[in-house]
N, C-alpha and C positions, 0 to 999 in steps of 0.2 A: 504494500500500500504506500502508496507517496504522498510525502505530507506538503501541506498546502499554507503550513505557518509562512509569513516572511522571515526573510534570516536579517539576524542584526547588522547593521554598517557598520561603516565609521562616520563620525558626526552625530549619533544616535547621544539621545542626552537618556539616563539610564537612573534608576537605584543600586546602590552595592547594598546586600543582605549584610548585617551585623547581628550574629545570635545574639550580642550580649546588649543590645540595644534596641528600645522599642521601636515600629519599624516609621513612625514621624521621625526618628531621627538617624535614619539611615542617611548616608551624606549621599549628594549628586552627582552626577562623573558623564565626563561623554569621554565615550569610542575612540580610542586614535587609533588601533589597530585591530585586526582581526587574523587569529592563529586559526589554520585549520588544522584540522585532524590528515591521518593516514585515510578515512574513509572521506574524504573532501568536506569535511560539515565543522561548523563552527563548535569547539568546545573550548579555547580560551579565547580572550583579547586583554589588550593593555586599554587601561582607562586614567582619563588624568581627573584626580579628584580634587574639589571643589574645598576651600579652607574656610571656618566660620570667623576664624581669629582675624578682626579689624582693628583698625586706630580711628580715632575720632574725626578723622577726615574721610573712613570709607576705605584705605589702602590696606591692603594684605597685609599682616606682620609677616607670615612665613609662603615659601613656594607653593605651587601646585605642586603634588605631588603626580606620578606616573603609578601605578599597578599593574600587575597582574593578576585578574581576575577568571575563575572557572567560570564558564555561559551560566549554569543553575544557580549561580548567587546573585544575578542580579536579575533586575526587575524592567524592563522597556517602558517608555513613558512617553517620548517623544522622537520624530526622525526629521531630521533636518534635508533631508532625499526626497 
């Protein structure tokens, strides 16, 4: 049977699963890359995640970070495609 889900991008704005956190505070991340597998099908990508830490003007205190994340911990939200 062939499945008929869409496969994730990059540009995809996403949730990252956190067991240890309720899931409103899962952080936000988009896509920059997409790993495929041996059998052609997406099971990782690198995702750059979203910092909540600000200064009083709005700016970052620290980087975006980069991840690697497995496809089943995150959540699809939005595609930018």
């Amino acid at each position: 049977m062939q499945r008929t889900e869409r496969e994730i991008k990059t540009g995809d704005v996403i949730l990252v699963e956190d067991e240890t956190t309720h899931r409103n505070q899962w952080p936000l991340a988009i896509l920059t890359e997409v790993i495929l597998s041996a059998d052609n099908l997406v099971r990782k990508v690198k995702v750059q995640l979203s910092s909540t830490m600000l200064d009083k003007k709005g700016k970052r205190l620290a980087p975006l970070m980069v991840s690697e994340q497995l496809i089943h911990k995150l959540v699809f939200l939005y595609s930018t495609t």
